[in-house]
C-alpha positions as CSV (number, residue, x, y, z in Angstrom):
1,X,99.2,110.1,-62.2
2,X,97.4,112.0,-64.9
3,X,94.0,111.8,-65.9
4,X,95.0,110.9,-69.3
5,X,96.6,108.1,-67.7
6,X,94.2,107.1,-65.6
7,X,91.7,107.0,-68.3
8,X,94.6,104.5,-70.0
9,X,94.8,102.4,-67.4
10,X,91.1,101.9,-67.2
11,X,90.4,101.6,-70.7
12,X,92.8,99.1,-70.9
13,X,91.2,97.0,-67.9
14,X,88.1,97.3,-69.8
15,X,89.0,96.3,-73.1
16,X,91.7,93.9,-72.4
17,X,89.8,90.6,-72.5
18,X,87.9,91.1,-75.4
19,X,90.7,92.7,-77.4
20,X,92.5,89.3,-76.6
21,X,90.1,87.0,-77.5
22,X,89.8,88.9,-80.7
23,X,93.4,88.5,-81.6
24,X,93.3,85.3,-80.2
25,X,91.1,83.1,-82.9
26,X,93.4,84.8,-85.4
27,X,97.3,84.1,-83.8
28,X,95.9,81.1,-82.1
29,X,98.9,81.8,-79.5
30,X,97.7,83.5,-76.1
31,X,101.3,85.3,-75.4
32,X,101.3,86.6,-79.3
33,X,97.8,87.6,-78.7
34,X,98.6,89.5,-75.1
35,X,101.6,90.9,-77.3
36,X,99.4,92.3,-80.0
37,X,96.9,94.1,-77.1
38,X,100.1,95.7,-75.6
39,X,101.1,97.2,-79.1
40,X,97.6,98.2,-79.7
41,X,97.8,100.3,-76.5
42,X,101.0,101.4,-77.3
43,X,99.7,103.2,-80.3
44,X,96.8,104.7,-78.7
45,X,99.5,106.2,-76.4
46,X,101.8,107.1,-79.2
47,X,99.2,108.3,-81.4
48,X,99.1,112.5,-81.3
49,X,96.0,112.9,-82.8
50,X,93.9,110.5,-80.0
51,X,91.4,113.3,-79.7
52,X,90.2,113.2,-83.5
53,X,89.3,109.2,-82.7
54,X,85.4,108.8,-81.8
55,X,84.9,105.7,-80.7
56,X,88.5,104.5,-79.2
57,X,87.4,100.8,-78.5
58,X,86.7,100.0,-82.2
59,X,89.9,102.2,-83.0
60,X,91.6,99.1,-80.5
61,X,89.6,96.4,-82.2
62,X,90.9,97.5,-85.3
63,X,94.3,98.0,-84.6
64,X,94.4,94.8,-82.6
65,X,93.3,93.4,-85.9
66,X,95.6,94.7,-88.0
67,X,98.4,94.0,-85.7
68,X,97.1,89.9,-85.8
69,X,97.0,90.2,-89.5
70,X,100.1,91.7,-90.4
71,X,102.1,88.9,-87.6
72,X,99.9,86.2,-89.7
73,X,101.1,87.4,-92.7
74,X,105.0,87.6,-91.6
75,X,104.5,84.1,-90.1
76,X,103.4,82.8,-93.5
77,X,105.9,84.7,-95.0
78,X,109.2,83.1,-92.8
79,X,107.9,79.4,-93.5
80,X,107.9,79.7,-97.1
81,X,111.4,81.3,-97.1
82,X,112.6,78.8,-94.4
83,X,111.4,76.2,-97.2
């Protein structure tokens, strides 16, 4: 296992819970919320230029946020269609 990884893994055991609670008040669903914290990792891991982000818990927080957001929005979004 890399360190990279490692530092993942931790990160992610770290940040999970509050990341989730976060999400949580805003999807009101816990497996859409756990969702959300898995794609927010999923970018960190994607994202190339990782070492140009300071402070890598409010990048989460943020992305976690906008990830909530954007499924609110699509939600809202079905119902009036399905209307």
């Amino acid at each position: 296992m890399s360190a990279r990884a490692i530092d993942i893994a931790g990160l992610y055991v770290a940040e999970r819970a509050r990341l989730r609670r976060l999400v949580r008040r805003l999807v009101k669903n816990r497996t859409t919320a756990e969702d959300l914290v898995q794609q927010a990792f999923v970018k960190l891991i994607d994202n190339d230029a990782r070492s140009d982000v300071a402070d890598i818990p409010a990048y989460l927080a943020v992305t976690v946020r906008n990830l909530a957001l954007n499924h609110v929005r699509d939600l809202a979004r079905r119902s009036e269609v399905a209307l």
